[in-house]
C-alpha positions in Angstrom: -43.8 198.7 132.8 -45.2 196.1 135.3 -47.9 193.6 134.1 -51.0 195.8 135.1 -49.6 198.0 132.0 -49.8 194.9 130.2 -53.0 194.4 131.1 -54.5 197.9 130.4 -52.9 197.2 126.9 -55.1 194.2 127.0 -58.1 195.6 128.1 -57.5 198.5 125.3 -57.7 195.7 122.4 -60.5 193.5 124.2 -62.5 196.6 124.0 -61.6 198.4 120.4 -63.0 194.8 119.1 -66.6 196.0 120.0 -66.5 199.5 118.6 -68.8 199.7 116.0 -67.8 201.0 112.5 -68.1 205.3 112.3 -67.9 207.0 109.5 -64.6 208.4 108.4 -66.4 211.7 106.7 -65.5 215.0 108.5 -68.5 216.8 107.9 -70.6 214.1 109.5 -72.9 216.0 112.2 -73.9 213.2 114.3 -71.5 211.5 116.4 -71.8 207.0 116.2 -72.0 205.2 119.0 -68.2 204.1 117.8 -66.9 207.3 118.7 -68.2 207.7 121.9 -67.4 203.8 122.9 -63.5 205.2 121.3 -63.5 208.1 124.1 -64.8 205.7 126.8 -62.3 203.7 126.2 -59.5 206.1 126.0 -60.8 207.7 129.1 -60.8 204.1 130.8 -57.2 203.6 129.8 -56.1 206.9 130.5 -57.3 206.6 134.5 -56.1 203.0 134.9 -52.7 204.2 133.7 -52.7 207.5 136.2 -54.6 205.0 139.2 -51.1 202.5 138.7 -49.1 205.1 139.2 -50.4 207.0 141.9 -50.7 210.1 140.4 -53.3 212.7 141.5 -53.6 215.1 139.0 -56.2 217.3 140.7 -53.4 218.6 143.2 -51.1 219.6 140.0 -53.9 221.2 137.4 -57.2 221.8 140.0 -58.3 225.3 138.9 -59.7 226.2 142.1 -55.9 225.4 143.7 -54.9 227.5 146.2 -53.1 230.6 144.7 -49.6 231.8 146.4 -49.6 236.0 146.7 -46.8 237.9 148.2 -47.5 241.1 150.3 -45.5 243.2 152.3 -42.5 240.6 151.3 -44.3 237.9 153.4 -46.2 234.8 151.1 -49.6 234.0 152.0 -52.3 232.1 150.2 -55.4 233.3 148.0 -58.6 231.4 146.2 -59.6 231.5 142.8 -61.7 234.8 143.1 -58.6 236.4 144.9 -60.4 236.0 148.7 -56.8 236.0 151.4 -57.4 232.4 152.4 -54.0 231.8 154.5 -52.6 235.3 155.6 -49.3 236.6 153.8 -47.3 235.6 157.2 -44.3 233.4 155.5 -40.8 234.4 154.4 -40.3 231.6 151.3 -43.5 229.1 150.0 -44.3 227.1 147.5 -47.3 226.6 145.5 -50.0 223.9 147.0 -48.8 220.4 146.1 -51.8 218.1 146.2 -53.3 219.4 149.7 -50.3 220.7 151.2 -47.6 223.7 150.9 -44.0 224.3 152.1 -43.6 227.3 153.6 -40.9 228.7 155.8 -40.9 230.7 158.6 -38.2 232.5 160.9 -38.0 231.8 165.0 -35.5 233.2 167.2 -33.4 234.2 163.8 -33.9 230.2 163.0 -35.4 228.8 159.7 -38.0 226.5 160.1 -39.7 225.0 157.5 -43.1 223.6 157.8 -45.5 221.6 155.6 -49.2 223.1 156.2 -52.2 222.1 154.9 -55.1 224.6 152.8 -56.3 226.1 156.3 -52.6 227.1 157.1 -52.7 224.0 159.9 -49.1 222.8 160.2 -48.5 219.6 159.3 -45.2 218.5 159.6 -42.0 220.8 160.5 -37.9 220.8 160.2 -35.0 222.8 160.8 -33.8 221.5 157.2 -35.4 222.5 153.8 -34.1 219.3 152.0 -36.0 217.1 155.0 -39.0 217.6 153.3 -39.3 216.6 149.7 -42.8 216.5 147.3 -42.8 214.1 144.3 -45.2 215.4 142.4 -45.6 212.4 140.0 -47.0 209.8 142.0 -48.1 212.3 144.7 -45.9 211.2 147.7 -43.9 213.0 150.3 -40.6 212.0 152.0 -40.1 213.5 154.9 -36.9 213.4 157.3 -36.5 210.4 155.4 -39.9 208.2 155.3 -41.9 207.6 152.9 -45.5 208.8 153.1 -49.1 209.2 150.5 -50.5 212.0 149.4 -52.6 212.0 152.6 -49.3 212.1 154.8 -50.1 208.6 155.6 -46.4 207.1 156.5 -45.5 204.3 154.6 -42.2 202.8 155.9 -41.2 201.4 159.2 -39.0 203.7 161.4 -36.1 201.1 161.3 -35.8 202.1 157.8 -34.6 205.2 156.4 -35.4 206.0 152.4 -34.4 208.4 150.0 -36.0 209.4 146.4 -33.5 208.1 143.8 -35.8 208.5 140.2 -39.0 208.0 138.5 -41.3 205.7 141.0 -38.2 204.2 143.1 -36.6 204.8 146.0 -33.1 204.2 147.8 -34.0 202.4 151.5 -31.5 201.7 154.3 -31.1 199.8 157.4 -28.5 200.7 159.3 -29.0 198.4 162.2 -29.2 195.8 159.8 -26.3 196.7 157.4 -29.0 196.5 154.7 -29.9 198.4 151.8 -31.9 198.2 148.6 -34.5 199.5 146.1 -38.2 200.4 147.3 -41.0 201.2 144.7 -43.1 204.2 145.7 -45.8 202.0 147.5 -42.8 201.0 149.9 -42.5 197.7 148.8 -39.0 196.3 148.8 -38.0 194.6 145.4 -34.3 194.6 145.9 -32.0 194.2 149.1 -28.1 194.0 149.4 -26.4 193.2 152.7 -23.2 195.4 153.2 -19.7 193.5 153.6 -17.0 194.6 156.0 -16.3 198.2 155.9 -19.2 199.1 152.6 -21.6 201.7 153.9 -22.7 203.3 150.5 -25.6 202.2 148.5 -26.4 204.3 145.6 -29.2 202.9 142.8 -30.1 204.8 139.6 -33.4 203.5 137.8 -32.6 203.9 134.3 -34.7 206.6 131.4 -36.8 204.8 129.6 -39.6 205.0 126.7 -43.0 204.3 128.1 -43.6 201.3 125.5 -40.6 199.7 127.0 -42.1 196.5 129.8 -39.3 196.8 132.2 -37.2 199.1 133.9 -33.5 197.9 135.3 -31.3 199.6 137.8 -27.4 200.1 138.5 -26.6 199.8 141.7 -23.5 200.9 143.0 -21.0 200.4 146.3 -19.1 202.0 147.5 -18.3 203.3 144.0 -16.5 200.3 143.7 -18.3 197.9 142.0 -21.8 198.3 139.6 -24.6 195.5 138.7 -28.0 195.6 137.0 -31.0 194.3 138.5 -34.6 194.7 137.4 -36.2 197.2 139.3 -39.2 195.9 140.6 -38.5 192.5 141.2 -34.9 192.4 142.1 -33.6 190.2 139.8 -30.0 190.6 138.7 -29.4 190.8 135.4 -25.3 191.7 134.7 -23.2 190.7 138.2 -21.3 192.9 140.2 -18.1 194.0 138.3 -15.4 196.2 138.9 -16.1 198.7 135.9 -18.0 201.4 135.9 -21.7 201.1 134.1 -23.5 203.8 133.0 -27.2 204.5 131.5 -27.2 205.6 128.1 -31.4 205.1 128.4 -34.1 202.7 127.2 -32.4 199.5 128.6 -29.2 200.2 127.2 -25.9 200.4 129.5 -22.4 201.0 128.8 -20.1 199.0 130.6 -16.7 201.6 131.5 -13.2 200.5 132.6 -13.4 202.4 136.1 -11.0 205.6 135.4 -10.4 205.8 132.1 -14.2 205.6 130.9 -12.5 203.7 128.2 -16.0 201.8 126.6 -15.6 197.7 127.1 -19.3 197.1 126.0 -22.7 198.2 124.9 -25.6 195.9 126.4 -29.3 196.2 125.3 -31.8 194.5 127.7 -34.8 193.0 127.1 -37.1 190.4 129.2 -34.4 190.2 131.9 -32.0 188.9 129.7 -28.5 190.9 127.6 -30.7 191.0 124.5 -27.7 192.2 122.4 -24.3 193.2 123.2 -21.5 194.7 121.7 -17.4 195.2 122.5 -16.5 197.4 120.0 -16.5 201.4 121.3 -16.8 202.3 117.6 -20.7 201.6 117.8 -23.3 202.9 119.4 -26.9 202.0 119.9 -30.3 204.0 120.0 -33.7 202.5 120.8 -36.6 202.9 118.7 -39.7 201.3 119.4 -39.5 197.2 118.1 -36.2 197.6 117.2 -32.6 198.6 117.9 -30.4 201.1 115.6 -26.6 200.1 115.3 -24.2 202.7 114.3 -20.7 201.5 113.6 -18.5 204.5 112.7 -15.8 202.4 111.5 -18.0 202.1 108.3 -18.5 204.5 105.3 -21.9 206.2 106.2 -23.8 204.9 103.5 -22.7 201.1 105.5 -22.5 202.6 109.0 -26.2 201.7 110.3 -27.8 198.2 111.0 -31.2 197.4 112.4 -31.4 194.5 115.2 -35.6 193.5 115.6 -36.6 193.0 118.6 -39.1 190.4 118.5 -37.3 188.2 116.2 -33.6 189.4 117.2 -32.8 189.5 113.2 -30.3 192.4 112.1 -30.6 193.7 108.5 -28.8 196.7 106.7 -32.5 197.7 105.4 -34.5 200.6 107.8 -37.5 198.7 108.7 -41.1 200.3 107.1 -42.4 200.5 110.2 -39.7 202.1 112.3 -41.2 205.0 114.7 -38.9 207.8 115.4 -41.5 209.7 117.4 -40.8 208.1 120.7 -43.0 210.6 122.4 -46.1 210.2 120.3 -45.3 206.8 120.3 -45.8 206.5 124.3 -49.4 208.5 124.1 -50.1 205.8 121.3 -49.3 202.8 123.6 -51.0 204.8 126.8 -54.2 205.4 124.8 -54.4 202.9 121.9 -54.8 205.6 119.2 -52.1 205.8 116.6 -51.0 208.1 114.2 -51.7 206.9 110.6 -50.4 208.8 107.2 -52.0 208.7 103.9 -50.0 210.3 101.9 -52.2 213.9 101.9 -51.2 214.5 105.6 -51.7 213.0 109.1 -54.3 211.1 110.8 -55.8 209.0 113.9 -57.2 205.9 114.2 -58.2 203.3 116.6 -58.4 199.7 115.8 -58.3 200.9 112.0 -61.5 202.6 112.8 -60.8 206.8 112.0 -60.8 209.1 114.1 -59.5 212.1 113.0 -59.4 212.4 109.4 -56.3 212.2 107.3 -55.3 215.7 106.9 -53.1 217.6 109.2 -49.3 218.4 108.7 -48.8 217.5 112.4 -50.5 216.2 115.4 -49.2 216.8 118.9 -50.9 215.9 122.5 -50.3 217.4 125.8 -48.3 216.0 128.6 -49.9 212.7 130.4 -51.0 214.1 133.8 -52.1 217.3 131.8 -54.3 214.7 129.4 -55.5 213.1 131.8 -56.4 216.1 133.8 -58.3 217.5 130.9 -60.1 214.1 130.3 -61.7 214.6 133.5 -63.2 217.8 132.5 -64.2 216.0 129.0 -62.3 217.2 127.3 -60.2 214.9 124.7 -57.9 217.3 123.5 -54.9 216.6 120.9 -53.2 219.9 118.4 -53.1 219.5 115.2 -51.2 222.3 112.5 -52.3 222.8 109.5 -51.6 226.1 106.3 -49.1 227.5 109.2 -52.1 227.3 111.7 -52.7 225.3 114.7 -56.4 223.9 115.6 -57.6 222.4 119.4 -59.8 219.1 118.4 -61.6 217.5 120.5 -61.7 213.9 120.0 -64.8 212.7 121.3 -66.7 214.6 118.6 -64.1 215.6 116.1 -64.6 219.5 116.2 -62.3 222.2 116.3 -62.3 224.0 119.5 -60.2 227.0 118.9 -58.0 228.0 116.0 -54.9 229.3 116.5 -52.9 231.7 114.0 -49.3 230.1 114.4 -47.8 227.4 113.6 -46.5 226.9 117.3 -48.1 226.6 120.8 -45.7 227.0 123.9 -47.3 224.5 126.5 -45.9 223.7 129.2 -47.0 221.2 132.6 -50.5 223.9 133.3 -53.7 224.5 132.0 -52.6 227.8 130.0 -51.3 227.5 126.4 -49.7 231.4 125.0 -48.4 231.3 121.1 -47.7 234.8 119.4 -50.3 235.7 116.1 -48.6 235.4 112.8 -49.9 238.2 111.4 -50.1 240.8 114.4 -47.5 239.5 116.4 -49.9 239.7 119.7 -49.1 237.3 122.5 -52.5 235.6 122.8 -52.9 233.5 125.9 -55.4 230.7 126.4 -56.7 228.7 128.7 -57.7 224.7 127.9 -60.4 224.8 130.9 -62.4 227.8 130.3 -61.7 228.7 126.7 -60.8 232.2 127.9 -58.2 234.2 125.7 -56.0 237.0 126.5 -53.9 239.4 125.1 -50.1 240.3 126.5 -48.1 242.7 125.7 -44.9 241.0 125.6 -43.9 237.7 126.5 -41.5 238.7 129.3 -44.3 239.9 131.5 -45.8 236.8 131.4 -45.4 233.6 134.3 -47.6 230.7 133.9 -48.2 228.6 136.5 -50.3 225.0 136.5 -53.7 227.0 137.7 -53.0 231.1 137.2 -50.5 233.4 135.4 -49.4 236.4 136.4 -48.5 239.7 134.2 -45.1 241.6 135.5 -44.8 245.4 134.6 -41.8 247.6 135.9 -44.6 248.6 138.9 -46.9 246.0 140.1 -47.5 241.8 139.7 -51.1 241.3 138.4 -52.4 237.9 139.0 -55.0 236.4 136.8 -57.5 232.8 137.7 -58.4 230.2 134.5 -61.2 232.5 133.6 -58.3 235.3 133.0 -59.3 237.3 135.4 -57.8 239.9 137.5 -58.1 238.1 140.9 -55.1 240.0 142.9 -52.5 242.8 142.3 -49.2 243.1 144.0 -46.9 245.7 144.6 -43.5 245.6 143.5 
C-alpha cells in the first residue's frame, strides 16, 4: 500500500477519537449521533480507498447497466425495463464494462472486434480480440497496447508500448530505446531496466499480497535468465539480479530456486524495503499472518515444528501470539474500514474505537467483496452477514437492524448485487437482491445465471431474463 493508505488509516483514527459514546444495548430505538458519525466515517474511508485506486464501481454493479440479450443468434443490448436499446446485430459481446462493450462483428468473412459505447457508437476497433483488454478493477483499458481511463482517455506516449502484468501494474517497453520497466495504472513509470547485448525479454510479476500489508515488490525477470526484486512503485531494488530462479509464494515472501532443479536455496520475508527475515533451510516454510510471520520447520516433531517471528519487534518465540488473526480476509475489511471483529466469549461482535457496534452475539460475521461494499454504501446501505441458530441475518450498520433473515446457514455471493441460498426447511432456492429487497423463488439452481445487475432463469425451451426488481424484463428463445 502506498502512503495515501496510510493516510486514510490516519484519517480513520483522527476521526473515531470524536465519536461520541452510543449505547451498546440492542434494543435501543434511537440511533446516537456516534453511530451515525461511525457510518460517516466508514463511508469516508471506504471512497478514499476506491478514489486511490481508480475504481468505478457504478460501471461493475449500476442497476440500470445496459443488459446483453441474444436474438436470432446475434447479441444486442436491452435497458432495465427490457426496451432493445442497441439492436441484436453482433456475433459475440460482452456485458457493458463501465461505459463501453466489446462486441464482435464479421466483414468480408473477417472478425473484427470493436469497443462501442451505450448508443452502439464505435469506439475503438481491431482485427485481434486480445488487442483490446478491460481491467475492471481500476477501470482502465489497454488497447493495441496503450494504456488508457475509463473515459478512453490515452494515457501513455506512442513510443511506448505496455502490457497488463497484475493487480494495479503494468509491463512497458521501448523498443527504440532498448528499455523496459514497471508502470502503475496511472502510467507513471516506477521502475526502468536498460537491455544488454542481445536481452529483449522483460517480464515483471507484482507479487499477492494481504491488503494490510504497506508495500508490494516485484520479480523481474530476463530473458529468463536472471530474477531480482524491486519495490513496485518506487523502483527500488531490494534482492540483486541472480542467476536462480525466484518465485512468489505471496504476502512479501519469495523463494529463491536453483534455476532447473527448483531445488529451494532460501525463503526471504520482506518488510520496509529491506530482507526482514530469511531462511536457507528447504525444510521450513513461512506463512504470513497479519503482525507476525509463522515458521514451520518439518525437521521438528509437530508439537516443536512451529515458531512465531513479530514483526514489529522482529522477536521469534515458540508461543502462538494472543493476538494472532487468521482471518486474513476479514482482517483486510477491518484495516479498509476501521471496524474490527471483537469476541466475548457468547459469540461475535463489532466495534470501532472500542465503541460497539454490533452487539456481541453472532456465531459469524462476513462482508461482501470491496467494490460490492462500496457499491452498496452508495446506495446507504452498510451491509455486513451475520449467522446465527443455523440462520443468516442482513444488518445494516448504520442503524443496527436486521434487514432480511435468511433460513440457512450459507449465502452464495458472488461479485453482483444478487445473493441466492437454498431454505433449510423447504429446500427452495430463494434469490435476493441487496438493492431492491426483492426475493425470488427458483426451481433449481441449474437454471439460474447471476450476473452483476440481472439474472437469468434457463429451462430446456427459453432464457428468461429478470432486472434488480426481479422482474421479467426479456425472454429469449432457445
Amino acid at each position: 500500500m502506498n502512503n495515501n493508505y496510510e493516510n486514510i488509516i490516519q484519517n480513520n483514527k483522527n476521526i473515531a477519537n470524536n465519536i461520541n459514546n452510543n449505547s451498546s444495548k440492542r434494543k435501543t430505538l434511537l440511533i446516537v449521533i456516534g453511530t451515525l458519525l461511525v457510518i460517516s466515517l466508514v463511508l469516508l474511508v471506504g471512497y478514499k480507498f476506491f478514489e486511490n485506486k481508480n475504481s468505478n464501481i457504478n460501471s461493475i454493479f449500476d442497476e440500470n447497466n445496459l443488459i446483453k440479450i441474444k436474438k436470432d443468434k446475434k447479441y444486442g443490448y436491452i435497458n432495465s425495463n427490457g426496451k432493445i436499446v442497441i439492436e441484436p446485430i453482433y456475433e459475440s459481446a460482452s456485458d457493458f464494462n463501465g461505459n463501453y462493450a466489446l462486441v464482435e462483428i464479421v466483414e468480408n468473412d473477417d472478425e473484427i472486434y470493436q469497443l462501442i459505447d451505450q448508443t452502439g457508437k464505435v469506439r475503438v476497433q481491431s482485427n485481434y480480440y486480445s488487442d483490446i483488454e478491460y481491467i475492471s478493477e481500476y477501470d482502465s483499458w489497454v488497447i493495441n497496447d496503450q494504456l488508457y481511463n475509463g473515459s478512453l482517455k490515452k494515457i501513455t506516449s506512442d513510443d511506448i508500448e505496455v502490457d497488463y502484468a497484475d493487480y494495479d501494474y503494468l509491463r512497458w517497453e521501448n523498443e527504440k530505446e532498448r528499455t523496459a520497466g514497471i508502470m502503475n495504472i496511472s502510467g507513471k513509470i516506477t521502475y526502468t531496466y536498460k537491455f544488454k547485448n542481445d536481452e529483449d525479454f522483460f517480464y515483471v510479476q507484482p507479487s499477492d499480497i494481504d491488503p494490510t500489508l504497506k508495500e508490494r515488490y516485484c520479480i523481474v525477470s530476463i530473458e529468463d535468465e536472471k530474477d531480482e526484486i524491486v519495490n513496485c512503485d518506487t523502483g527500488k531494488v531490494i534482492f540483486d539480479f541472480t542467476e536462480n530462479n525466484i518465485f512468489d509464494k505471496d504476502n512479501n515472501i519469495f523463494e529463491v530456486s536453483e534455476r532447473g532443479s527448483y531445488e529451494t536455496k532460501m525463503l526471504m520475508y520482506i518488510q520496509n524495503d529491506k530482507i526482514f527475515y530469511q531462511t536457507s533451510s528447504d525444510a521450513i516454510d513461512l506463512d504470513y499472518y497479519p503482525g507476525y510471520i509463522r515458521i514451520k520447520d518439518s525437521d521438528k516433531d509437530y508439537n516443536n515444528r512451529f515458531t512465531y517471528l513479530d514483526l514489529k519487534t522482529g522477536n521469534i518465540s515458540s508461543a502462538i501470539p494472543s493476538n494472532m488473526d487468521y482471518d486474513l480476509d476479514f482482517d483486510a475489511w477491518e484495516d479498509l474500514t476501521g471496524i474490527t471483529k471483537t469476541s466475548c466469549g457468547q459469540g461475535l461482535g463489532l466495534v470501532l474505537n472500542e465503541k460497539e457496534i454490533l452487539p456481541c452475539e453472532w456465531n459469524s460475521i462476513d462482508y461482501f467483496s470491496p467494490s460490492l461494499y462500496q457499491y452498496l454504501l452508495t446506495k446507504d446501505k452498510n451491509y455486513v452477514m451475520t449467522t446465527k441458530d443455523n440462520k443468516t441475518y442482513l444488518i445494516n450498520l448504520k442503524n443496527g437492524k436486521t434487514v432480511a433473515e435468511f433460513n440457512a446457514s450459507y449465502i452464495y455471493d458472488d461479485e453482483s448485487t444478487f445473493i441466492y441460498y437454498k431454505d433449510s426447511s423447504t429446500k427452495e432456492i430463494i434469490v435476493y437482491n441487496l438493492i431492491t429487497e426483492k426475493t425470488m423463488k427458483v426451481v433449481s439452481e441449474n437454471m439460474l445465471n447471476i450476473y452483476s445487475n440481472y439474472l437469468t432463469i434457463e429451462t430446456d425451451n427459453k432464457i428468461d431474463y429478470y432486472n434488480t426488481d426481479l422482474k421479467l424484463i426479456y425472454s429469449e428463445e432457445k
